[in-house]
C-alpha positions in Angstrom: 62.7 -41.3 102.1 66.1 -39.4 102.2 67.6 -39.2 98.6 70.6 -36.8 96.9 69.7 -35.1 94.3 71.7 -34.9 91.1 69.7 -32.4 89.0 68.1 -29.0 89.7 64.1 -30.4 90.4 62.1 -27.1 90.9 59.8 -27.4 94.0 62.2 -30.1 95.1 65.8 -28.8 95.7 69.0 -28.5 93.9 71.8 -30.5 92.6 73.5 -32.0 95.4 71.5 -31.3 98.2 70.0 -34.1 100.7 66.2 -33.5 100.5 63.3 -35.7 102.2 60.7 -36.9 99.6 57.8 -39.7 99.4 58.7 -43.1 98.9 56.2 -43.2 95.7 58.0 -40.2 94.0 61.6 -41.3 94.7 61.0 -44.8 93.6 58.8 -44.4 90.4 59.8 -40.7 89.4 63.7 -39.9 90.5 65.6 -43.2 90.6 64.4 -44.5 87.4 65.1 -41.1 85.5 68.6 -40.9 87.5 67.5 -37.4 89.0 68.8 -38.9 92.5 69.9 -41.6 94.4 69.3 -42.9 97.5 71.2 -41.2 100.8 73.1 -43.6 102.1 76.6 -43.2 104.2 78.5 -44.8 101.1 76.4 -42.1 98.5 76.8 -39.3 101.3 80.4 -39.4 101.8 80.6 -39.5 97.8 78.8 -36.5 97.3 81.1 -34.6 99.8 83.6 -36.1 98.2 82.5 -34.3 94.9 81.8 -31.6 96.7 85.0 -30.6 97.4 86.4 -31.6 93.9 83.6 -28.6 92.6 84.8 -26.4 94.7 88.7 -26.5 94.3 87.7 -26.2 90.3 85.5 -23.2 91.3 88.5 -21.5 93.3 91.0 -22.4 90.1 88.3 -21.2 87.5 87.8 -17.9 89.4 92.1 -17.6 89.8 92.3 -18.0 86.3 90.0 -15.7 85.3 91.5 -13.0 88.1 94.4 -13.3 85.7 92.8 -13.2 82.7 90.9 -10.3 84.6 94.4 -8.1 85.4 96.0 -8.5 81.9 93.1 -6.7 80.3 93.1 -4.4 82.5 96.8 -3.8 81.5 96.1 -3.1 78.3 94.9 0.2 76.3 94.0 -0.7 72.9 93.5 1.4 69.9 91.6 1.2 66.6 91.9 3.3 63.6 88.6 4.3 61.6 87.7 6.3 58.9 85.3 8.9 59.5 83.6 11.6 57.9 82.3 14.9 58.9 82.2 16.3 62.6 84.4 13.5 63.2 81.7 10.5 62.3 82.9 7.1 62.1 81.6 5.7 58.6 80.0 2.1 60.9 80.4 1.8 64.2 83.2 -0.1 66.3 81.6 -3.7 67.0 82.4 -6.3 69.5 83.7 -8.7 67.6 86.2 -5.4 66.1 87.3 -5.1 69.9 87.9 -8.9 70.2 89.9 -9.2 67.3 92.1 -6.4 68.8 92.2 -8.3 72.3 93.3 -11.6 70.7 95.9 -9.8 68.5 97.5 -9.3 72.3 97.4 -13.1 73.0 93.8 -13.0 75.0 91.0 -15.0 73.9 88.3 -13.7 74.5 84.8 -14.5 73.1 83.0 -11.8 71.4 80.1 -12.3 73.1 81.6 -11.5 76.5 82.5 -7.8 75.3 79.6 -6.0 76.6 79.4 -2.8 74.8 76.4 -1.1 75.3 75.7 1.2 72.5 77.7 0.9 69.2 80.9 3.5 69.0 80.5 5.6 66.6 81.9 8.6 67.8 86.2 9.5 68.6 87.5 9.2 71.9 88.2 7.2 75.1 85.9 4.4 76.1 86.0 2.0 79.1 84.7 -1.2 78.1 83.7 -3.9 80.5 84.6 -7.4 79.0 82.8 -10.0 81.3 85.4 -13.0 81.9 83.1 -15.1 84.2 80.3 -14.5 86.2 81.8 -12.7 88.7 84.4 -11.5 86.9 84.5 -8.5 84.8 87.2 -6.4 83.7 87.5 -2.9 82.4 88.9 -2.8 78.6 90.7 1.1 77.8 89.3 1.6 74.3 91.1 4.4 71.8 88.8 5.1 68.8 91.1 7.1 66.4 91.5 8.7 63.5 92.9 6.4 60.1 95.5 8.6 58.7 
């Protein structure tokens, strides 16, 4: 029996695909739990149909986030500390401190998407990557300075 699936089944196949299973298990285990239906012409030519609506809102996800992408990249940022001896920040700079700065430029960017890997807790220049989708990540120029 030829059926679409609608969900990811392990050892089965994924979401969308056209898969050959046994009668039994498409009858008593995916239709009545609405993990697939069957593959007919009407159901086929649906799911190209919805096909190509996932993909145009994959190309216009990924354009948005190219622009989101460049704007960041336009940007070099600066936060003041106060720091002690040998130039030691009292803390450490914080992703949520460098996503407060980004939205204070009219960015929204969740915190959790600012991927610094150890905390700053030194002066200086950093690069951080801020990771806007999942194939798109984009290079934040980070000034920790001085507070006068």
């Amino acid at each position: 029996m030829k059926v679409i699936l609608k969900e990811d089944i392990i050892d089965v196949g994924s979401a969308g695909q056209t898969v050959e299973v046994k009668a039994g298990f498409g009858r008593n285990y995916l239709f009545p739990r609405n993990l697939a239906i069957p593959a007919t012409r009407a159901n086929l030519k649906a799911i190209g149909e919805l096909h190509k609506q996932n993909e145009l809102r994959e190309k216009k996800r990924l354009r948005e986030a190219e622009g989101v992408k460049d704007k960041i990249e336009k940007l070099s940022l600066s936060i003041e500390v106060l720091v002690g001896e040998e130039d030691k920040l009292f803390g450490s700079v914080t992703n949520a401190d460098v996503a407060e700065l980004i939205e204070k430029e009219g960015i929204i960017v969740d915190k959790r998407a600012i991927q610094i890997e150890t905390p700053i807790k030194v002066l200086g220049v950093y690069t951080v990557p801020v990771k806007i989708d999942k194939e798109v990540t984009a290079n934040l120029k980070l000034w920790v300075i001085k507070k006068s």
